[in-house]
Every structure is written in C-alpha cells, then in structure tokens.
N, C-alpha and C positions, 0 to 999 in steps of 0.2 A: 268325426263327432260333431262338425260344428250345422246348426240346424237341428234341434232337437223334436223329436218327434214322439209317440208312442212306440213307435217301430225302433227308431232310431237308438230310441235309448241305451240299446243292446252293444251300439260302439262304443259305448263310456266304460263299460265295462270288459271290453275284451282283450284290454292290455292286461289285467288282471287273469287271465286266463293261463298259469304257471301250472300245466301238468305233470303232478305229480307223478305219474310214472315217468316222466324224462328229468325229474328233478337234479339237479348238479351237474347237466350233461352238457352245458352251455351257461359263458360268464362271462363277464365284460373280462377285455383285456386293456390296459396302459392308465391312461389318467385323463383328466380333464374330461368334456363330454361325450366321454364314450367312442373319441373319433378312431381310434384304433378297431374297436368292435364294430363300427359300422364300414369299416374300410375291409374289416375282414367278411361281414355278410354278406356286403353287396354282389360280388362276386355269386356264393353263394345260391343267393333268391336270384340272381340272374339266368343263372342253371336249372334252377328249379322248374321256374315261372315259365322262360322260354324266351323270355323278350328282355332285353335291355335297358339300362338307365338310360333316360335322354340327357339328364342331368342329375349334377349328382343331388343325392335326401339332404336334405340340414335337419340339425338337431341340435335343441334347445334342453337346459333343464330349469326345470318352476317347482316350484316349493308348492305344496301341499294347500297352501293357502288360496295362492295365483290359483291352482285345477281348482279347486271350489267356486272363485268369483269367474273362474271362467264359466263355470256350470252353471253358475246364477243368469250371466251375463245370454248364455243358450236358452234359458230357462223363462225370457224376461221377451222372448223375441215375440211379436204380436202372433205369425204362425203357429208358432209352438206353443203359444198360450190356445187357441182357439183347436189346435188338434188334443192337447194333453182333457181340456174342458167338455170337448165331443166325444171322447171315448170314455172317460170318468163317465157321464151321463149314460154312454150305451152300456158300458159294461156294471154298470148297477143296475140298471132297469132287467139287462138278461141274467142278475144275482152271482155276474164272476167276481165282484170284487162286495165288499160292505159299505154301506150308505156311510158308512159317519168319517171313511177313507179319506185322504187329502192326497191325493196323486202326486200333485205336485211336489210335496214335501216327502214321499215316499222315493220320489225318481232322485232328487237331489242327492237323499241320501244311501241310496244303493250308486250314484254314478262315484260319487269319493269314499264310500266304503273301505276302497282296498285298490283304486284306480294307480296303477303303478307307472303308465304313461300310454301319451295315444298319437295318433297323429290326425292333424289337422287338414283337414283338403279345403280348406278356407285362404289359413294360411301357407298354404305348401309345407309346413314343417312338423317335426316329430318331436314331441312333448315328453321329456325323462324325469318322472316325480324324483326331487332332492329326496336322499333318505328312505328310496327306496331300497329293499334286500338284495344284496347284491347276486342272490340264490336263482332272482327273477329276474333282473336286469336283463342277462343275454335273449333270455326268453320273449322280453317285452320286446325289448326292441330289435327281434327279427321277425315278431309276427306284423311289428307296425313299419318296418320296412316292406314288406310285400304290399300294403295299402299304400304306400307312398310310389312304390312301382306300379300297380292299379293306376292309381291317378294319374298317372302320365300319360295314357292309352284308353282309361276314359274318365267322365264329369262326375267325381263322386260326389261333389259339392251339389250339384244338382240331383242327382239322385237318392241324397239321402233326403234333401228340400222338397221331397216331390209329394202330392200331399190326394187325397181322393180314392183310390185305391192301395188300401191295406195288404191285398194280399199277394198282388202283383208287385210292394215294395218289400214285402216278407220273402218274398223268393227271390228278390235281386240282391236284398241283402243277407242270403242266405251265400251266396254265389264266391259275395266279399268274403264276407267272415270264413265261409270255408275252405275258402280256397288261403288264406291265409292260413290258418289253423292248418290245413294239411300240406301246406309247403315247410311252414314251420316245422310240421316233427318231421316231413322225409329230409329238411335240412340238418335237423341235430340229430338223425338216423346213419346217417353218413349218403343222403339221396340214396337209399333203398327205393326200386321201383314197387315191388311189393309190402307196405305199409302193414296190412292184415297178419303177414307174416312174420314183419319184424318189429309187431309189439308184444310186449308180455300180455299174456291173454290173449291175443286179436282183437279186430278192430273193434268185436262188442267189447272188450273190457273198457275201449278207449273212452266208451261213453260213459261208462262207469266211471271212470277216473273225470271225466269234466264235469259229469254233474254231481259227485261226491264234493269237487274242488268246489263250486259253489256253491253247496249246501253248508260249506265249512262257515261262510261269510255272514255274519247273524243277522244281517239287515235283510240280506236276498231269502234266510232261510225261512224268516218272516214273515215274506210277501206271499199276497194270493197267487194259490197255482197256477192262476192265468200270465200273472206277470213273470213268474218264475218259467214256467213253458214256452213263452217267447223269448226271451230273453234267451234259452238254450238254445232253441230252436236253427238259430245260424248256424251256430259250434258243432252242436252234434247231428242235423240230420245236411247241415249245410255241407259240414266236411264228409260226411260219406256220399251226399252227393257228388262234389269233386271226384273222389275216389272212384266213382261209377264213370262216372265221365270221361275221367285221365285212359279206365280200362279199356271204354267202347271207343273212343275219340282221339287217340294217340296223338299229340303234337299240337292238336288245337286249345285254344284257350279257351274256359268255359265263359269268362265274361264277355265273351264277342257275340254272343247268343243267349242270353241270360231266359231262364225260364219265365213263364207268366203267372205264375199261381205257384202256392205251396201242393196243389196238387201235383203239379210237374217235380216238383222236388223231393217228392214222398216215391212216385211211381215212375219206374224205368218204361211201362205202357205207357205213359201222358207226355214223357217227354221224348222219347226217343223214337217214339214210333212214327209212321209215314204216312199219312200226316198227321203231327203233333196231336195231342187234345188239347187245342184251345181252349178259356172259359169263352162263354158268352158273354157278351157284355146287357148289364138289365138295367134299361131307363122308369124311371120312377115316375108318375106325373106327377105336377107340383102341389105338394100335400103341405097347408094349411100348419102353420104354427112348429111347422118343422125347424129346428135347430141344430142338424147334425145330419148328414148322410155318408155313408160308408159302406164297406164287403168286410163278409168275414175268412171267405174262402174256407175251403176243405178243410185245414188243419185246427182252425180258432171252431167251425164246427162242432169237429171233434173234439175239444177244449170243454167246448159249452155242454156239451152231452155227458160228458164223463165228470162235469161238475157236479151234474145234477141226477147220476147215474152209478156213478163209483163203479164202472162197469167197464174196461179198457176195452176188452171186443167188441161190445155191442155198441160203443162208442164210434169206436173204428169203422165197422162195418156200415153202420148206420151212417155217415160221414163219406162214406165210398160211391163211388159214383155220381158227386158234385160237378155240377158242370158251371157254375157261377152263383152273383146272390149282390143282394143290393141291400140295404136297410135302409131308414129313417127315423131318428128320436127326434118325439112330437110333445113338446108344453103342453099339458093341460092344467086347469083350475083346482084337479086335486092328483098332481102330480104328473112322473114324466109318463110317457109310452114308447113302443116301440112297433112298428110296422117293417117286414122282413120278407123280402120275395127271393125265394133260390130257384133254380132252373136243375132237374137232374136227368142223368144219362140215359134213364129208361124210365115208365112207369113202377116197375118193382124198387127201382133205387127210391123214387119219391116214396112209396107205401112205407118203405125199412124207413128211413126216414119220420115219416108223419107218426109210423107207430112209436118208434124212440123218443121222438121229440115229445109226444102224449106220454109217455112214462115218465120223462122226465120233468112236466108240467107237475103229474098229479103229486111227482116224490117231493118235488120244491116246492110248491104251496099247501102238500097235504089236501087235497080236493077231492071231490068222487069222478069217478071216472065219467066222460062228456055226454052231452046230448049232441043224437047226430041228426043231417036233416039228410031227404033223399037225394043232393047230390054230393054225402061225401065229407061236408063242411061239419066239423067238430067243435063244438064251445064249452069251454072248462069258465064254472066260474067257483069264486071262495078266497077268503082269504087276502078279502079286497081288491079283489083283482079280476077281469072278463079277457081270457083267451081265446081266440079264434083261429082255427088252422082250416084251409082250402086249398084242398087240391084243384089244379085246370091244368088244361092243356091249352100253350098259347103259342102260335106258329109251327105247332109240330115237335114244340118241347113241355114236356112237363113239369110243372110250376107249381109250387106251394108257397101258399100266402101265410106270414103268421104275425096277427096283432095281438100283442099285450099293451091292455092298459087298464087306468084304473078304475074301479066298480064307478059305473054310473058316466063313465064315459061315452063317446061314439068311437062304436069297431068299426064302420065303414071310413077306413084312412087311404084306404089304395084303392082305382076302378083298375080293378085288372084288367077290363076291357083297353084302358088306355098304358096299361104296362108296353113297352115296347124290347124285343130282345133281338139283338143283333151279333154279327162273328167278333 
C-alpha cells in the first residue's frame, strides 16, 4: 500500500476483501499477534504460490488510528499528490467523476472505511488493524501473506511507485491482487485445483460475492462508477485471470511475466497468444499548457463509454480492438481540456470506436449530431463545449484523435503529423 497512487489505491482496501461465500471458514488461532495463524499459513500460501519464504513475514498490529495517519502520511507524498491532482483533472474533463468531487478526501476515506490490515512492501511488514472482527482476521492475513511472499521475488515497492502509464500499472496490479485473492480461497478451499468447481455457484458467482462485499461498504458504494470499477478490477477480473493462467501455464508463476495492458488481462487472444498483442506505445508532441499526461487503456475506455452510454455491449465492443492511447489535460483561460490519441487494431475497430465515442458526446453534452468535413473529421459543438474526433492513419496504424475543450478555445492541441507510435 505504501506510495499511493490512483491505481494504487485499490491495495488499501484489499485487506477488507472478507468473502462472504467463505465466511467462518478461516480464523486466527492462539494469542498475541496472530503468530500461531501465520505459522500455520505460511506453509500453506507456500503450496499454493509455488515458491518459498526466503524469510520469515513479521506482523504488526496498529490501531485504527496509526492506518488513518498512515494513509494521511501516503496521501501527503509529493508523487501522490501530483498523480491523485492529474487524474482528478482528466477524469472531470472526460465527466467520470463530478467537478465539485475532492479525490483526495474521497480516497482517504474509502482506504479506512473498513481496512482490516495490509501489508506493507515499504516496510517488509503486515499491518493487523486492533479490533478488527475476528470473522476476518484469518482472511486478512492470508490474502496479505501472499503479498508479502510476492515481495520477496519481486519490487512491489517499486511497482506500485511507478507512475506514467495507467494501464500497464492496472494489469500489474491486477496480477497482485489476483493472484492473492485466488491463492487465498484455493487455501481456505482445502487447495482444490479446480476453483470454478469448488465454489458455491462457480467462479461467476465469486464475482458476485466481491462486488456485492463492497457494495455493502457505504463510502465505496458512494463513489463514482469509475472509482468503484477500478478499484474491483484487480479482485475480480485480476483473480480470474490467475485462474486462466494457473489452467494454461501449470507450475509457472504469473508475476514472472506480468501482462502489459488491462487488455491482456481481459483477453486470453492478447495475452497468450504468439506473439502477444502488445499495446503501442504513442508519443505525444509537446503540447503547450499541458498539465497532466497519461493512457487509459482498453478497460477505463470501456469505463468511459458506458458512462456516457449506459450500454454494457456497445461499450465493450466499441472498447475492443484497442491497441494503445496517450492523453493530455491542457489549462486553458476558460477551463480545462483534454486531447486524446488511441491507436486501434484495424480501421473497423477505429470506426466502432469514433461511432460510440460520437453517441456518447451527443448523450453527455445533449448536442446535435456533428458536422463532418471530407476527411472524416467530426466536430460536436454545445453546451459549452468544441469536440473534435479525427480519424488518420499514422505508420500503418489507425489513429483517432479526440479534443475536448472549451467553447472558444483552440482544437488544434496535437500535429498528428508529429505523433510518433512505436512497439
């Protein structure tokens, strides 16, 4: 947890992660901090995982207080202030979250909501909130033992710090969290190999049951769908990737390979195929009054489309075929903008694409539908606002440009001509 991030934030909260379909089925045993219960998992997540302690976990317990000023103290780092301040800014301008939102005061209080304990790859140790229900206890601290065997074998510290691309840090920490979550229940399972079959319901109920568990929690239930969709997104699409993984990949570990995109993590074709789908990577030229540049990747895409769409398929679909994507939020005099280049897999992805995207302009600003000009380029205006969508083709990939900003602005923020896209 420690290095807080937008991404990040999702480790604050996955101690709290007490799946009710396994409830009662795991409890601390002896006294004092827990050392009896973690003498008996280790073992355990050693089985599971595949790989050994190099040394043994320590574990701490802190009072409810200390995990708050610890989360001030994440909260207060000059990183974490300048990513929580550049996503705040992007994700108002693309209307995932509400302008009068205060992020930061939002994250605070969804990370101690119900934060039961976590562990630390800062400090090497595992965090047991005093006072936590002893219902959850066993639960906490085997999903935070698997992150503390993580850490031995790689830099979580560094990877959760890593900071420029969002979506290539959304699928590494999809990798974490799932693979914790899914050792966790083949451990209180009795290590059943098949998972899918030795849950009540199968594996879809499982998701039901994690995102039921945090809908329970009234701060998370609160939050805009964007925060609440990332925030799952490790848990439930993380731990079924595991699951995919363990089935095609017998014996290896999936963090020794970690995907690059939440598209690799969504599609068994992107990530397992020969050779992978890598994204592209898309350089921006230096755009003038820029304050913020970032990716959203395939998933937050699809996030953004179905915000402004309320349409799960045509979200999806539209969202499929992403091959990368750059942004920049840009200051102006009467407010913010944004300029937004994605690269997709074929021309028909780009079209599904541009056309979704245009329904989803006219439905969020309520606009008339755009004027086009003869090559293709689209501009929505209304509602205070000049959107521009451009299709090209740039080294043999197909590329959509899209600036929103506001009325009476300049839409030329990006020479596409000087976009550069590379492997």
């Amino acid at each position: 947890m420690a290095g807080v991030s937008w991404r990040s934030v999702a480790r604050g909260l996955g101690a709290s992660l007490a799946l009710c379909a396994c409830r009662g089925e795991a409890r601390t045993t002896g006294t004092g901090p827990y050392a009896e219960k973690v003498a008996a998992d280790v073992p355990q997540i050693e089985r599971a995982v595949g790989v050994r302690f190099k040394h043994a976990p320590k574990l701490e317990v802190r009072t409810r207080a200390q995990v708050r000023e610890f989360v001030l103290a994440q909260l207060r780092d000059s990183t974490a202030q300048r990513e929580l301040a550049g996503k705040e800014a992007a994700y108002k301008v693309l209307g995932l979250i509400p302008e009068s939102m205060d992020v930061r005061k939002l994250f605070l209080d969804l990370y101690t909501e119900q934060i039961l304990g976590y562990y630390d790859p800062h400090t090497k140790v595992l965090y047991v909130v005093q006072g936590a229900p002893e219902e959850y206890i066993g639960i906490t601290i085997m999903h935070e033992l698997v992150h503390a065997l993580q850490d031995q074998y790689i830099d979580l510290d560094s990877l959760q710090r890593a900071t420029g691309d969002d979506d290539r840090q959304a699928a590494a920490q999809a990798v974490i969290e799932g693979e914790a979550t899914y050792e966790q229940l083949a451990t209180m399972l009795g290590g059943k190999a098949n998972l899918g079959a030795a849950l009540p319901g199968g594996w879809d109920r499982m998701r039901d049951v994690i995102r039921d568990t945090y809908s329970s929690q009234p701060v998370f239930a609160a939050a805009p769908r964007v925060i609440q969709e990332e925030l799952l997104f490790p848990y439930i699409n993380g731990a079924d990737f595991v699951r995919r993984f363990k089935e095609r990949e017998p014996g290896k570990l999936p963090f020794t390979d970690f995907p690059r995109s939440t598209e690799e993590v969504l599609h068994d074709n992107a990530y397992f195929a020969t050779p992978r789908d890598e994204p592209v990577r898309i350089a921006l030229p230096t755009v003038p009054n820029a304050i913020y540049a970032n990716d959203l990747g395939e998933f937050d895409t699809r996030l953004f489309l179905f915000e402004h769409l309320r349409d799960q398929v045509t979200a999806a679909r539209a969202a499929m075929g992403w091959g990368g994507d750059r942004y920049v939020v840009v200051r102006t005099p009467r407010g913010n903008g944004i300029a937004w280049v994605s690269a997709w897999d074929s021309a028909l992805d780009a079209a599904e694409f541009v056309d979704a995207f245009g329904q989803a302009v006219e439905r969020r600003y309520r606009v008339a539908p755009p004027t086009r000009d003869a090559g293709g380029v689209r501009t929505y205006s209304g509602a205070g606002r000049t959107i521009v969508v451009t299709p090209r083709e740039i080294g043999g990939k197909n590329v959509v440009l899209v600036v929103d900003v506001p009325a009476g602005e300049p839409t030329h923020l990006v020479d596409l001509g000087r976009v550069t896209i590379g492997g």
